[in-house]
C-alpha positions as CSV (number, residue, x, y, z in Angstrom):
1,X,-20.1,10.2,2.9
2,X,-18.6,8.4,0.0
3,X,-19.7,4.7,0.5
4,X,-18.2,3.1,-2.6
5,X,-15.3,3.3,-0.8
6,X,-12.6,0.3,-1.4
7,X,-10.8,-2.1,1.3
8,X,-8.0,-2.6,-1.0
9,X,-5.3,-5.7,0.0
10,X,-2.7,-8.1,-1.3
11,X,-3.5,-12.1,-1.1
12,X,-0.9,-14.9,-0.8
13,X,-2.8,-17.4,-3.0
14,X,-6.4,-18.3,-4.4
15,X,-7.6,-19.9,-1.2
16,X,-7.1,-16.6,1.0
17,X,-8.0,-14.3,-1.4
18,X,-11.4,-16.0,-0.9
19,X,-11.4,-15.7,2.7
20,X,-10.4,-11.8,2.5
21,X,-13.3,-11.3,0.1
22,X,-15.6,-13.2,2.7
23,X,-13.9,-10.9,5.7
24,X,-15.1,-7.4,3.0
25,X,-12.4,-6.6,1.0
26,X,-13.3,-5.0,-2.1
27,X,-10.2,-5.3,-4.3
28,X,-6.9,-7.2,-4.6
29,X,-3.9,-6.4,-6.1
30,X,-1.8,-9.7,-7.5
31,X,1.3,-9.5,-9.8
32,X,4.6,-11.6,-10.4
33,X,7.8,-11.1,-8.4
34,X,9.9,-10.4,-11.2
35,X,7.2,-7.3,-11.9
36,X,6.4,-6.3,-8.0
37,X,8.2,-4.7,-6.2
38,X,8.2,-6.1,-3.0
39,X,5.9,-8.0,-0.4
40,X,3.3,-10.5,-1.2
41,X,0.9,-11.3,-3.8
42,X,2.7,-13.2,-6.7
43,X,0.7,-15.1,-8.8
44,X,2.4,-17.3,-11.9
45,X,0.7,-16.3,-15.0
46,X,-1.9,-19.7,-14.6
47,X,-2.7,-18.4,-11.1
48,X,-3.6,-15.2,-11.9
49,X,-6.2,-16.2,-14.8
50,X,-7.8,-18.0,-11.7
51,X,-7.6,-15.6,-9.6
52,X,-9.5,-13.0,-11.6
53,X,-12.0,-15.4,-12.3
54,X,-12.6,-16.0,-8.7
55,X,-12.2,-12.1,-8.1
56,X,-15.2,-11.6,-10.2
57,X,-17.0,-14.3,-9.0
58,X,-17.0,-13.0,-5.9
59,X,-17.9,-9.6,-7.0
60,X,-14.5,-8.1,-6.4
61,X,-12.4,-5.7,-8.3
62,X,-8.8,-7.0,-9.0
63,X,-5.4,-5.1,-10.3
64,X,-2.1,-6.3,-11.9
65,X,1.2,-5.0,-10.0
66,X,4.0,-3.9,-12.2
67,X,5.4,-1.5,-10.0
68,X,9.2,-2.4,-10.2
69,X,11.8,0.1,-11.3
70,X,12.6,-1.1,-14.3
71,X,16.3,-0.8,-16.1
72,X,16.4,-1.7,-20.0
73,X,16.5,-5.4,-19.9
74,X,13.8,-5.6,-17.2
75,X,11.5,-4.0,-19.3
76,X,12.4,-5.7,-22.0
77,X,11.5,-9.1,-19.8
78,X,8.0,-6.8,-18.9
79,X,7.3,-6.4,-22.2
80,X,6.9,-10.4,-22.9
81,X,5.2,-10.7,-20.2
82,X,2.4,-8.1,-20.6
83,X,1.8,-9.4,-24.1
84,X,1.5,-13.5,-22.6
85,X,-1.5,-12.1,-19.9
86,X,-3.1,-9.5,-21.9
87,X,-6.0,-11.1,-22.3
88,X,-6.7,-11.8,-18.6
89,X,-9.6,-9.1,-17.0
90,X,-7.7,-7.0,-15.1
91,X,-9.8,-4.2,-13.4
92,X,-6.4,-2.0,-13.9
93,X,-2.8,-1.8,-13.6
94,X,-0.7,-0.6,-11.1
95,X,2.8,1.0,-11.6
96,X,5.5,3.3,-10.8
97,X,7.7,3.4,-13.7
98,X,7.2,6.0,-16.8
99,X,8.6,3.5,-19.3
100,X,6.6,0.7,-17.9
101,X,3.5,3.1,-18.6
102,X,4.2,3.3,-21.7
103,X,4.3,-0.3,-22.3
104,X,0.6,-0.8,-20.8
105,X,-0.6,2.0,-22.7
106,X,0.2,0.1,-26.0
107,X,-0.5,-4.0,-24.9
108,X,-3.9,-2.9,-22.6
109,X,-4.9,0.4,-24.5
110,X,-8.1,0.2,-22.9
111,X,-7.1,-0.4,-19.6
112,X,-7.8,1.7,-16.3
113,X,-4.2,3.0,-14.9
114,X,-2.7,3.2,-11.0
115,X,0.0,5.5,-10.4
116,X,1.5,3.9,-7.6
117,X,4.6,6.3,-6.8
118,X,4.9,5.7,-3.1
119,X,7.2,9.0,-2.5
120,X,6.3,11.7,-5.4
121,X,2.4,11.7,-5.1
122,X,2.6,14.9,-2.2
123,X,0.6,17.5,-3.9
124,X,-2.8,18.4,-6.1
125,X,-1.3,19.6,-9.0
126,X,1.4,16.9,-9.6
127,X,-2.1,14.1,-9.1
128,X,-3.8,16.3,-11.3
129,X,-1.1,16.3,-14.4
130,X,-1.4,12.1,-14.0
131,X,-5.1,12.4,-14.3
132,X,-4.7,14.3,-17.6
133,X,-2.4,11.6,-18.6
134,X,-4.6,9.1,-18.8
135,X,-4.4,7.8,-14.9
136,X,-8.0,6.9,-13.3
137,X,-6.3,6.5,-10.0
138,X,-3.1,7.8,-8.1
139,X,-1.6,6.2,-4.3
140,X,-0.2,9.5,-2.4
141,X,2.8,9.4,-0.7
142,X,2.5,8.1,2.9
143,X,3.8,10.9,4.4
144,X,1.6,13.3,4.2
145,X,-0.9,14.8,7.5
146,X,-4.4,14.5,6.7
147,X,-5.1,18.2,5.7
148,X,-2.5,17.9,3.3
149,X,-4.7,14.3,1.9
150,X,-8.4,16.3,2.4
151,X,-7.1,19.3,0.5
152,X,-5.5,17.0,-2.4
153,X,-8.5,15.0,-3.1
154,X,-10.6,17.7,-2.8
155,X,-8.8,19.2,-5.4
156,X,-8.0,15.9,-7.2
157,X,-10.0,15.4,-10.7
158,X,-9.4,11.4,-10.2
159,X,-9.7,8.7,-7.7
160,X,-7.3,9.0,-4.5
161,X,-5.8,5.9,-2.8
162,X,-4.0,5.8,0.4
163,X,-2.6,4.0,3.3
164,X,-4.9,3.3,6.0
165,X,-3.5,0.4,8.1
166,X,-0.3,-1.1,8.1
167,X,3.5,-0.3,7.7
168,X,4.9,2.5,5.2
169,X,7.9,1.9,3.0
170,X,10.3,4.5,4.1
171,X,13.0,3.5,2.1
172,X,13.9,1.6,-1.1
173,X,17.1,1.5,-3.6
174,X,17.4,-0.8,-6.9
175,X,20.7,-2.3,-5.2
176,X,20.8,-4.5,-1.9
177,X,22.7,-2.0,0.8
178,X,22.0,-3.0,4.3
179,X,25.6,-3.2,5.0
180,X,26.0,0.0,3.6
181,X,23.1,1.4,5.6
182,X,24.6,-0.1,8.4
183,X,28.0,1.4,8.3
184,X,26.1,4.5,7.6
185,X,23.8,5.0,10.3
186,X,26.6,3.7,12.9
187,X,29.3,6.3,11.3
188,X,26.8,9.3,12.4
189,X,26.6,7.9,16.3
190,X,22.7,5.8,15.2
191,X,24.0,2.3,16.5
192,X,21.3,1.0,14.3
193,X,21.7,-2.9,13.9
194,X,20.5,-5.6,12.3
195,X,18.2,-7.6,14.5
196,X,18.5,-11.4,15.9
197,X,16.2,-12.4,13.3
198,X,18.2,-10.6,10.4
199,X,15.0,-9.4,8.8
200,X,14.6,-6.0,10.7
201,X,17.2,-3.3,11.7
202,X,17.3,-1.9,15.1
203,X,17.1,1.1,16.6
204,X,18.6,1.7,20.2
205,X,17.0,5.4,20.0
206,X,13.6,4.7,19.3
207,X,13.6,1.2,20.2
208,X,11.8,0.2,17.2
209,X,12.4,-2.5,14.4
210,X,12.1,-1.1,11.2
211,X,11.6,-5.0,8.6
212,X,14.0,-5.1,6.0
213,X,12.9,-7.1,2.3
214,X,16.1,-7.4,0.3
215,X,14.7,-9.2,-3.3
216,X,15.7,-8.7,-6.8
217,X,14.4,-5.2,-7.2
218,X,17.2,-4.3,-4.5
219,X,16.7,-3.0,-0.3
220,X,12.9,-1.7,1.2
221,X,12.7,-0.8,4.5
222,X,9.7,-0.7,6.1
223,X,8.4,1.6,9.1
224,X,9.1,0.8,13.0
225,X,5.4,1.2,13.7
226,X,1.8,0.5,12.2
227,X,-0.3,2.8,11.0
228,X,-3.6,2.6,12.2
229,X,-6.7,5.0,11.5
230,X,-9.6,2.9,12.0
231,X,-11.3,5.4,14.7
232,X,-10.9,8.3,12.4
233,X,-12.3,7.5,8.8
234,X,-15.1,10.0,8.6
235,X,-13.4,13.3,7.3
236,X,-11.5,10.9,4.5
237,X,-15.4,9.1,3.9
238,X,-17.3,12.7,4.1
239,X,-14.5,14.0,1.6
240,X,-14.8,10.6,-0.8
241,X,-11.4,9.8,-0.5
242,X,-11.8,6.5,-2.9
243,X,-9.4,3.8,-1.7
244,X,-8.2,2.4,1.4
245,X,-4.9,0.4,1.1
246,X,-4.2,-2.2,3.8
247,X,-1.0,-3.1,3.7
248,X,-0.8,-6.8,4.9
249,X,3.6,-7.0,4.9
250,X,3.6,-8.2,8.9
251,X,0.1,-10.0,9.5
252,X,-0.2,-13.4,8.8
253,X,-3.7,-15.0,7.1
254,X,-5.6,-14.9,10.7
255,X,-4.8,-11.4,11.3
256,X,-5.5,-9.8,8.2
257,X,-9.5,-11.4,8.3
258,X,-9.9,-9.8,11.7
259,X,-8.2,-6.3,10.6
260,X,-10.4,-6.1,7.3
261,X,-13.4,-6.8,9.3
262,X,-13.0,-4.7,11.7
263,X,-12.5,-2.1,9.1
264,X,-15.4,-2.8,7.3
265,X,-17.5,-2.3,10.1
266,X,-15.7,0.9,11.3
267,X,-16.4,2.4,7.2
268,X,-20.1,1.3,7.9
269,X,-20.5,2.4,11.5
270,X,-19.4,5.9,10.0
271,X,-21.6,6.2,6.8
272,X,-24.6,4.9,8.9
273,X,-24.6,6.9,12.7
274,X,-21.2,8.7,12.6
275,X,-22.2,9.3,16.4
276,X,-22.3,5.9,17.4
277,X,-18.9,5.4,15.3
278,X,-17.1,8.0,16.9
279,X,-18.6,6.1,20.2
280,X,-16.6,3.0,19.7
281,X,-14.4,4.1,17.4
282,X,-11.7,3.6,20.1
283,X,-12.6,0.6,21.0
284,X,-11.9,-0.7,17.6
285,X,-8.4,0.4,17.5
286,X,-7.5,-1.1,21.1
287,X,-9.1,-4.6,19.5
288,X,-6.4,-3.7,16.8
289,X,-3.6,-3.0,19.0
290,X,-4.1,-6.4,20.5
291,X,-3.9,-8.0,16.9
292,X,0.3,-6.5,16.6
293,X,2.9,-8.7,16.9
294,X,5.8,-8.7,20.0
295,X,7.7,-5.5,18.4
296,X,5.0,-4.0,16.3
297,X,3.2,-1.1,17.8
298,X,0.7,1.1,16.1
299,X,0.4,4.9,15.6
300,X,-1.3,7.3,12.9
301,X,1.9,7.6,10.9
302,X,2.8,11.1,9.4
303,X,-1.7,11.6,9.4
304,X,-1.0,14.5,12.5
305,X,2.5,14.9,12.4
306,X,4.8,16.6,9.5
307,X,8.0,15.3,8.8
308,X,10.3,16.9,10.8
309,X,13.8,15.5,11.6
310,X,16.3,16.6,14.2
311,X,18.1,19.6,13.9
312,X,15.7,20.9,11.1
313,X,14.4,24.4,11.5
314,X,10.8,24.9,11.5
């Protein structure tokens, strides 16, 4: 069992970061929103020195996001703004961009890198060429089943993050097109709307909202459901898989201490008497189910399933 492994999450501000690291997260990723590309976690330059003070206070690891697309004059902008924090104590960086890399490589020489590609990261050997490009850790893609995560770390010559709890990112496109997904989805018979609450789109045939974050780094949409593994951690412990992202985009403050603790005893229930974990492991997840808001259900994601659309052949 690997039990160094990491609760990773994203704070709103100093004061809950400190309450997370009380509930037993290990790590937090912070960032600016001009640099992030979407959800929570932005820090102004003044916040984020505190909040890497406090992270180490407290014990806890911390990373920079700069994990926006970038397009010449946004890297330009990136480049500033690297140089004005670089001598903050980042744990690591996190991005998605090859030009950005290159810019972190030559303001934080010494600093550990996060590939963070949500959709490329499906396979061993593309991990592997990142590791032998200088990257300490990679995120894999979310949709992948578990074999295809066991056999990738096992495999894998660095560390492997992935998405344990919480809605995937299923789409995303540097301009702002939910009008044009819209028209799209309605021109081939979906009927997929926009919800009452204009944040969400949808979908009569499912009956699931998928949340929809529109912000300067374009259109994300999010999945209809939750993923939720919490009763089935030991083959990803007992294999070392090395982080464990919790994506926090639909829980408020509250709900994100009770989800992380939870957690944190499910990862110690399994290292210390996987029998007695596999015991209540069920029990955990219905505790979790209760934490979901009105039109948020959970499921295991893509962790059993392959994708597999309509009218594909096997």
């Amino acid at each position: 069992m690997n039990q160094k492994t990491e609760i990773l999450v994203v704070p709103i501000d100093l004061a809950e970061l400190e309450l997370l690291a009380e509930a037993g997260a290990d790590a937090f990723v912070i960032g600016s929103e001009r640099f992030m590309m979407c959800g929570t976690g932005y820090f102004e330059a003044d916040e984020m020195a505190q909040a890497v003070k406090l992270a180490h206070r407290l014990g806890k690891k911390i990373y920079l996001a700069v994990d926006a697309i970038c397009p010449n004059d946004l890297l330009k902008e990136l480049e500033v703004y690297l140089t004005t924090i670089k001598t903050l104590e980042f744990d690591g960086i996190r991005y998605a961009d090859l030009g950005v890399s290159m810019l972190i490589k030559e303001i934080f020489p010494e600093m550990p890198l996060h590939f963070v590609d949500q959709m490329m990261l499906t396979n061993y050997e593309t991990v592997n060429y990142w590791f032998c490009h200088g990257v300490s850790r990679v995120r894999l893609a979310a949709e992948l089943t578990l074999d295809e995560v066991l056999e990738i770390k096992k495999n894998a010559t660095g560390e492997i993050e992935i998405l344990i709890h919480g809605s995937s990112l299923m789409f995303t496109s540097r301009r702002k097109l939910v009008e044009n997904y819209l028209d799209f989805q309605n021109s081939i018979g979906k009927g997929v709307k926009l919800a009452k609450d204009g944040k969400s789109l949808f979908d009569p045939e499912r009956e699931l909202y998928y949340p929809i974050v529109e912000n300067v780094h374009g259109t994300h949409i999010f999945s209809g459901n939750d993923i939720c593994m919490i009763d089935d951690l030991s083959k990803l412990l007992l294999i070392g898989v090395d982080v464990l992202y919790l994506e926090r985009f639909n829980y408020e403050t509250d709900t994100l201490i009770k989800i992380i603790q939870l957690y944190k005893l499910a990862i110690e229930l399994a290292i210390a008497d996987e029998e007695k974990y596999t015991k209540v492991g069920r029990a955990l997840y219905i505790e979790l189910e209760k934490l979901q808001g009105e039109f948020r259900q959970m499921d295991r994601g893509f962790y059993y399933k392959p994708t597999i659309y309509k009218n594909q052949s096997k």
